[in-house]
C-alpha positions as CSV (number, residue, x, y, z in Angstrom):
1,X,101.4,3.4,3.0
2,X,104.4,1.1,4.5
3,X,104.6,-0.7,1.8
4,X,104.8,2.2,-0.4
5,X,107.3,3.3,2.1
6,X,109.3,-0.1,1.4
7,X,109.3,0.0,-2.2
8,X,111.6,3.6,-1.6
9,X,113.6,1.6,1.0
10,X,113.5,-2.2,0.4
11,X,116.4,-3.4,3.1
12,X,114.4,-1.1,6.1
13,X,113.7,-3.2,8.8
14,X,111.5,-1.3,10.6
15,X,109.5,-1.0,7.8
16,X,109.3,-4.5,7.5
17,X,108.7,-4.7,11.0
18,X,105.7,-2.3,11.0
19,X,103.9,-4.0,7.8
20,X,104.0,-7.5,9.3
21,X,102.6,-5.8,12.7
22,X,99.6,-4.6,10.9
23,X,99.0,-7.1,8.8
24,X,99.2,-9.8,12.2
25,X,96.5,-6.9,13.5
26,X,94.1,-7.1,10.2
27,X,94.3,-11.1,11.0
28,X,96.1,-11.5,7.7
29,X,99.0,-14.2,9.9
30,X,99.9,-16.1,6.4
31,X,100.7,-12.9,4.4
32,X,102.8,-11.3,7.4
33,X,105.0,-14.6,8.3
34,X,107.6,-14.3,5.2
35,X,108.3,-10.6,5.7
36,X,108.4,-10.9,10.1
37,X,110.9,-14.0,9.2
38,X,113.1,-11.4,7.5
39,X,113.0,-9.5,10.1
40,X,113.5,-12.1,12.8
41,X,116.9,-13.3,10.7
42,X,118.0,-9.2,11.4
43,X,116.9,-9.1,14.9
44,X,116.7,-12.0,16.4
45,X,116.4,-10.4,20.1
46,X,113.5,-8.3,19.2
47,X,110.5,-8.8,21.4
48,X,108.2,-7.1,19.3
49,X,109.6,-9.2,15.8
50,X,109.3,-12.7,18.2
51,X,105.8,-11.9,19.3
52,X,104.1,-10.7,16.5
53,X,105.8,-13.9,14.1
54,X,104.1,-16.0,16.4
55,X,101.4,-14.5,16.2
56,X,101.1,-14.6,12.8
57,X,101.6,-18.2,13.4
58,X,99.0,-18.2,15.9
59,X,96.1,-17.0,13.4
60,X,97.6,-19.2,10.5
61,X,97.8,-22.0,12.5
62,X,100.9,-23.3,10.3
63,X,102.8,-24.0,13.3
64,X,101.5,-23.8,17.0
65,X,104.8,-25.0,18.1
66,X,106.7,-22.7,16.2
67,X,104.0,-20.1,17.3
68,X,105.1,-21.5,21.4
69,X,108.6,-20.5,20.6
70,X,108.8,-17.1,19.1
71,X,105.8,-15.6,22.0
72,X,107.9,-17.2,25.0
73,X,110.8,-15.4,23.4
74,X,109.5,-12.4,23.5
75,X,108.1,-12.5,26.9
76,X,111.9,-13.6,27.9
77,X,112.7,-10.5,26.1
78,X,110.3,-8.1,27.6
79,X,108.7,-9.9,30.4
80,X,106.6,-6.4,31.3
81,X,104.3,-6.5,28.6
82,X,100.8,-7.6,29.5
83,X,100.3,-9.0,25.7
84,X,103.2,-10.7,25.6
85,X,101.7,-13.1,28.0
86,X,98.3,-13.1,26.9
87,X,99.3,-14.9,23.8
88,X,101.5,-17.2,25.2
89,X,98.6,-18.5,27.4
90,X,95.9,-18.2,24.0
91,X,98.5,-20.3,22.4
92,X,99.0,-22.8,25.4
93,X,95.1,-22.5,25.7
94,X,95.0,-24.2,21.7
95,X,97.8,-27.6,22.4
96,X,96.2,-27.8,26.1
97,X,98.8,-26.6,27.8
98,X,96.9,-25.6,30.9
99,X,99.6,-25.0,33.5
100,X,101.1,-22.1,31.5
101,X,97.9,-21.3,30.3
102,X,96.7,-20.4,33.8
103,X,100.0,-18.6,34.9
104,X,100.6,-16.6,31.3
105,X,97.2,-15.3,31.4
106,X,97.4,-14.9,35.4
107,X,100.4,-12.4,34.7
108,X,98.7,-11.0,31.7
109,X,96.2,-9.9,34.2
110,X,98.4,-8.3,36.6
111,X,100.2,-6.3,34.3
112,X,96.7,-5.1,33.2
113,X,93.5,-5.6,34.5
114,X,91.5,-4.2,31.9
115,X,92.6,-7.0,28.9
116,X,89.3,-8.7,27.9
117,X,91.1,-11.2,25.9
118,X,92.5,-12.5,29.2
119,X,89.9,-13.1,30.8
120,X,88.3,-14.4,27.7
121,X,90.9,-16.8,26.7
122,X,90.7,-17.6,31.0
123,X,86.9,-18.4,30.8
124,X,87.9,-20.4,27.8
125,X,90.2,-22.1,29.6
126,X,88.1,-22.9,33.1
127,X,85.2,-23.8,31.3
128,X,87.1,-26.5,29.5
129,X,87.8,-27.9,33.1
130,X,84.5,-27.7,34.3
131,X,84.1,-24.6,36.2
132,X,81.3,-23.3,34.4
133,X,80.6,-20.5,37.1
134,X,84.2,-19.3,36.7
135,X,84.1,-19.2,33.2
136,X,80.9,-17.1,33.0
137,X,82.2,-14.4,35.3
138,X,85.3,-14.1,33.4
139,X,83.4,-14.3,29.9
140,X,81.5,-11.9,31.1
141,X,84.1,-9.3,31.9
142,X,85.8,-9.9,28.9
143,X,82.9,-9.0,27.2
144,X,82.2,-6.2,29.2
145,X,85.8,-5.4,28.4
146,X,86.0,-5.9,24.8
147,X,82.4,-5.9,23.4
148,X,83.7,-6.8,19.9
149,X,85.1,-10.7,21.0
150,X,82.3,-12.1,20.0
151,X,84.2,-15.4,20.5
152,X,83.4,-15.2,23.9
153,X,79.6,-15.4,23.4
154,X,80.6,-19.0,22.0
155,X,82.5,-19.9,25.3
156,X,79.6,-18.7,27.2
157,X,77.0,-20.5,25.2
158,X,79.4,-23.7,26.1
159,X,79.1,-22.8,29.7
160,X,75.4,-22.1,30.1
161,X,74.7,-25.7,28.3
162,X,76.7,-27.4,31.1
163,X,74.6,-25.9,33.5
164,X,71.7,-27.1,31.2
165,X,70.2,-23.3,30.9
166,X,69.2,-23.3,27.5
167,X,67.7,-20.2,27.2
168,X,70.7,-18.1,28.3
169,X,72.8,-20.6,25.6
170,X,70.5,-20.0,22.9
171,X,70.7,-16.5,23.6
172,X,75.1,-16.6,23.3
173,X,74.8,-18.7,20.8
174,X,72.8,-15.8,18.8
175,X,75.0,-13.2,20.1
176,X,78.1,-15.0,18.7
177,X,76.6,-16.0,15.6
178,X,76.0,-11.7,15.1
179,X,79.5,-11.1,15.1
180,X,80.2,-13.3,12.5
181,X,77.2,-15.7,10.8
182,X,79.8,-17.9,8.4
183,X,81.0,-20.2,11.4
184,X,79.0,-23.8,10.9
185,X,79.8,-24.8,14.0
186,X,77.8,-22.2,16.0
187,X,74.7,-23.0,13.7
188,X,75.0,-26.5,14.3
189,X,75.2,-25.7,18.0
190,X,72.6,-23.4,18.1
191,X,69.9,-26.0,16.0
192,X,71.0,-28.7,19.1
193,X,70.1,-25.8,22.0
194,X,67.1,-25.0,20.5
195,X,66.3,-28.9,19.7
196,X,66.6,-29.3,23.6
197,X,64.3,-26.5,23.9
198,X,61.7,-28.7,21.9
199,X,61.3,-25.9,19.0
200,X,61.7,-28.2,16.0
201,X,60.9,-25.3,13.8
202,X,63.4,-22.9,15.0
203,X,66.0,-25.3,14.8
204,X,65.1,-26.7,11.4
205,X,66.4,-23.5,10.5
206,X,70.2,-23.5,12.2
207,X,70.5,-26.9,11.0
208,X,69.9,-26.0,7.2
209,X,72.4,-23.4,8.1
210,X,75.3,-25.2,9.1
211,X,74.5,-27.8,6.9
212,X,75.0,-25.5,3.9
213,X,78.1,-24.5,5.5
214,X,79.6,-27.7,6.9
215,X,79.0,-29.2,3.4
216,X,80.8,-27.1,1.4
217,X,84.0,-27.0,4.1
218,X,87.1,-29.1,4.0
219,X,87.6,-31.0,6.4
220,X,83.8,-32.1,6.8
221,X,82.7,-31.5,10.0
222,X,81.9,-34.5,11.9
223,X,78.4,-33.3,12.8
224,X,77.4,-33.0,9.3
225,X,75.4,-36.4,8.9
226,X,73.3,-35.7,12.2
227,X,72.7,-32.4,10.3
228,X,71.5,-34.3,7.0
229,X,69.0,-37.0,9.8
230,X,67.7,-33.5,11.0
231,X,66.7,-32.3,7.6
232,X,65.5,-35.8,6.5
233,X,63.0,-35.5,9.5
234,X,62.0,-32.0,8.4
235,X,61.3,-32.6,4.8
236,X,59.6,-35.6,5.1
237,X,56.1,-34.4,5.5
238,X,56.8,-31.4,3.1
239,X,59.9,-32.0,0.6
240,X,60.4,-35.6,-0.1
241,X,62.4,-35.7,-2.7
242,X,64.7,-33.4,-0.2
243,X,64.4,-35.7,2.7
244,X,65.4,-38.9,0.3
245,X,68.1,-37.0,-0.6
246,X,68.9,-35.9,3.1
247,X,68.1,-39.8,4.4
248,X,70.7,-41.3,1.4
249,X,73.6,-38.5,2.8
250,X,73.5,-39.5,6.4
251,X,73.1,-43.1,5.5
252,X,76.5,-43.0,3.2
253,X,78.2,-40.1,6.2
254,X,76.7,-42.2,9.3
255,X,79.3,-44.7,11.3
256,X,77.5,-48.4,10.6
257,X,76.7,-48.8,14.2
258,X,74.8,-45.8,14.6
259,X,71.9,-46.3,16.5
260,X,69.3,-44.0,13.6
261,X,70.5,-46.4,10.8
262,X,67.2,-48.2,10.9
263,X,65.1,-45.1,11.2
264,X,66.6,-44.1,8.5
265,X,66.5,-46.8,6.0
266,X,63.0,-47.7,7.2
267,X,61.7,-44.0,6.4
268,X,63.5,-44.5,2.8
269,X,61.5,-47.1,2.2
270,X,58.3,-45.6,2.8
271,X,59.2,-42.4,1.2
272,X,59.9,-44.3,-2.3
């Protein structure tokens, strides 16, 4: 409807304005950047331009330092709106700023309590220093908060694993993987929780996942030949021409000093 709107009046900036908003809200960040840069050239000393270009930069990725600029400049603008902080601290929570990462989301949080995404880019944050009990409080809330961030399950899974509880792991590591089942990472995490839990079976499963997921991504992941020794091990007494082919991948993927070379190459042998 805006852009219906826009074709009737092409030089409206508010227009403009509210198009790249929803599209930053619909996680579409590379199709709203060119039109929120034609409205940042207009009004420079907008708040609500400044932070929702960086935001679009934000879910893009195509420039976190860019991203930096345009949300501190909107905070400088309007320093009263809780989510004008909030995504300065998510940003300074990607490029490791922690210092502002603790005080934007701090003042997120005191200009409204009730923000899960605070509190779950917070637990984020504390977990990634070690405070594992922290984090799962604040995870918690946000969740509590904002059912839907199913993000947060993956930060909680992290936390629960420090503290070497890995049924409560396995069980965020499902819960994320429910909001969204295309993420190779979680399935890769999830095979090595279950793994720990000694329920080769179960994690046979996750690994094939993420395997058929990490293999088909660019960049590879860098888990992706301990996914192909996992499958190897699987096969071997069911599939071998699979676990060759499995044994051959992680042998050619594998750093040379990797300490499964020599199983692998041994059970190669015996499999031909």
């Amino acid at each position: 409807m805006y852009k219906k709107a826009l074709d009737k009046a092409p030089t409206d900036v508010d227009l403009k304005l509210r198009i790249g908003s929803t599209q930053v809200g619909a996680g579409a960040g590379k199709q709203a950047e060119p039109i929120l840069k034609e409205v940042i050239r207009e009004r420079s000393n907008s708040p609500e331009a400044n932070h929702y270009l960086g935001r679009a930069m934000l879910i893009s990725k195509s420039n976190l330092t860019e991203a930096m600029r345009y949300l501190k400049r909107a905070v400088e603008l309007d320093p009263n709106r809780a989510e004008y902080h909030l995504y300065v601290g998510w940003v300074a929570n990607e490029v490791g700023q922690n210092e502002l990462a603790a005080s934007s989301l701090a003042k997120a949080l005191e200009l409204d309590s009730t923000m899960g995404d605070a509190y779950w880019q917070r637990g984020i944050l504390v977990q990634r220093q070690g405070r594992n009990a922290d984090a799962i409080k604040d995870l918690l809330t946000a969740l509590e908060k904002r059912p839907s961030r199913f993000e947060a399950y993956a930060t909680l899974a992290k936390a629960y694993e420090d503290q070497q509880n890995y049924t409560k792991a396995e069980e965020a590591w499902r819960n994320a993987i429910k909001g969204n089942d295309e993420i190779a990472d979680w399935h890769y995490s999830l095979a090595k929780t279950i793994e720990r839990k000694n329920d080769d079976k179960a994690a046979f499963v996750e690994f094939e996942k993420a395997h058929d997921l990490g293999a088909t991504a660019e960049p590879k992941p860098g888990w992706l030949f301990w996914a192909h020794l996992a499958l190897a091990r699987g096969l071997k007494a069911t599939d071998k021409d699979k676990a060759v082919q499995h044994y051959k991948e992680y042998l050619r993927l594998a750093p040379l000093d990797d300490a499964y070379r020599d199983e692998a190459t041994q059970a190669l042998a015996q499999l031909k």
